[in-house]
N, C-alpha and C positions, 0 to 999 in steps of 0.2 A: 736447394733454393726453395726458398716458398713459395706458393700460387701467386700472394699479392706483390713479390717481388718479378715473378714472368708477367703479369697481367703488365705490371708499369715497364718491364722491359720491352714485349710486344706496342702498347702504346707512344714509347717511343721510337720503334720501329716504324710504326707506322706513319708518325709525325714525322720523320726524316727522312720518306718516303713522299710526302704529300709536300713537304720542303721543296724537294729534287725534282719534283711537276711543276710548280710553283713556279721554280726559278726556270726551267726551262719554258714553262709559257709565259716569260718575263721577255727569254731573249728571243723567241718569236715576234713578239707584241712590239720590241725596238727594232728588228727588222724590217717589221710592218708599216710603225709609226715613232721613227726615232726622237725618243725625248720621252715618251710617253710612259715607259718603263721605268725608267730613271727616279721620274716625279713620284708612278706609282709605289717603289718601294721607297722613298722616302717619306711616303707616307704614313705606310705600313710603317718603319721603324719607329717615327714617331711616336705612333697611336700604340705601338707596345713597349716602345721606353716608357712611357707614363705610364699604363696601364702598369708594370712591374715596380714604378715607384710610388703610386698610388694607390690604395686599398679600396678603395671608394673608386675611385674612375673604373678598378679592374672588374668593381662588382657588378657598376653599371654597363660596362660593356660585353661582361657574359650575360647578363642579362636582357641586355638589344640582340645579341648573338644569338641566343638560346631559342627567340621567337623565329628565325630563319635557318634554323639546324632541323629542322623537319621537314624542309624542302631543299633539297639539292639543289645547287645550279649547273647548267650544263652548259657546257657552252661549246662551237664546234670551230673548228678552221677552217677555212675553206677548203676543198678536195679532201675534207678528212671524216673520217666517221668521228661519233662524236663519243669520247671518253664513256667507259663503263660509269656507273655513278656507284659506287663504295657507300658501306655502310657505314652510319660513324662509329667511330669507336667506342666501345664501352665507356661509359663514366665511372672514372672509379671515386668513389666515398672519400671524401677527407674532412679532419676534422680542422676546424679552426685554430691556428696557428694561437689565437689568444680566447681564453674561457671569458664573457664579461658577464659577472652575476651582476650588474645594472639594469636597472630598466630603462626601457628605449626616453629617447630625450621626451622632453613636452612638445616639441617643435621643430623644424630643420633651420638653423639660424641662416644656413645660405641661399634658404628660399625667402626669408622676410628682409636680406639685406638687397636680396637681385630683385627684388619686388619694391620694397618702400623705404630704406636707405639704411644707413648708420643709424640712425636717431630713432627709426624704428626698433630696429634691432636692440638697440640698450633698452628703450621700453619696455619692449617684451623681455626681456630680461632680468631686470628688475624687478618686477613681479613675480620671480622665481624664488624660489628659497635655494640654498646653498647642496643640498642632496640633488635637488632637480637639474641645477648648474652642470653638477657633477656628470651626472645621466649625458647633457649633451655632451658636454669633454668629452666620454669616457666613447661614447657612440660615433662622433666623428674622428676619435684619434689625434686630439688637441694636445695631449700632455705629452710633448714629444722629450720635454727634461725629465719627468717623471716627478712633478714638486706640486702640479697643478693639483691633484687628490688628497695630498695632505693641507689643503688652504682651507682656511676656516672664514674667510670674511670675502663674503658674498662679491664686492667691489673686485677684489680681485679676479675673481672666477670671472667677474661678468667683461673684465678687461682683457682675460685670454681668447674668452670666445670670440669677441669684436676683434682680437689683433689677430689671432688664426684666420676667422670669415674673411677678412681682409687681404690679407696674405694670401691663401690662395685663390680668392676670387681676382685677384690682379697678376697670376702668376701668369708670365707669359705675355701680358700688354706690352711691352716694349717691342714684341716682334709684331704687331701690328699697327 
């Protein structure tokens, strides 16, 4: 067996370790305060269902994560001493599941659509030439047919990006 094949077998050792604590101060927590555990992994499922079908939400949440991975939290129960605090786990290196030789877009469209509308958003769009289109597509992971990269006329390009920004900046309104 290789190094990097124990390195990922110990790391998930250790994750189904940190699981098994997890869940046991789950069912302390509904002991304590029944209802409360319940909500709280339903939460957690959530925010890692998405996180797994989203590439972009996953990046941003290792990266809110990443700023409080260098400070432990500890927390204690009452009559108990309070957990050792573990070191985190090694990071191991991975390489991007996709190579994109694009350059990063001109803009975030979902920041000029949640900022100053649709009609913004086509604006600044338009003012794009067709390779720059592309850049955004290619950066947010727009071309989900795979047809969007080979379009040549601009209109179109700029009707993917407004119908993606859309799509999922409304995703999930209905449960609200």
């Amino acid at each position: 067996m290789t190094n990097s094949g124990t390195d990922t077998d110990m790391a998930q050792a250790r994750l189904r370790v940190r699981i098994g604590e997890a869940s046991s101060a789950l069912f302390r927590l509904d002991e304590a305060a029944p209802g409360t555990a319940g909500a709280l992994v339903a939460l957690v499922q959530v925010i890692a269902d998405e996180a797994a079908r989203t590439p972009r939400f996953a990046k941003a949440l290792a990266t809110a994560l990443s700023v409080t991975a260098d400070a432990p939290v500890r927390t204690t129960v009452p009559g108990r001493a309070a957990p050792p605090v573990a070191a985190a786990p090694p990071t191991v290196a991975r390489t991007p599941a996709r190579r994109s030789r694009r350059a990063p877009g001109a803009f975030d469209p979902f920041a000029v659509y949640r900022e100053s509308g649709e009609a913004t958003l086509r604006e600044r769009l338009s003012s794009l030439g067709v390779e720059q289109l592309k850049d955004i597509i290619a950066e947010h992971a727009m071309d989900y047919d795979k047809l969007a990269m080979r379009w040549r006329t601009p209109s179109k390009l700029q009707d993917r990006v407004v119908e993606r920004v859309k799509a999922l900046t409304t995703k999930g309104d209905a449960f609200r």
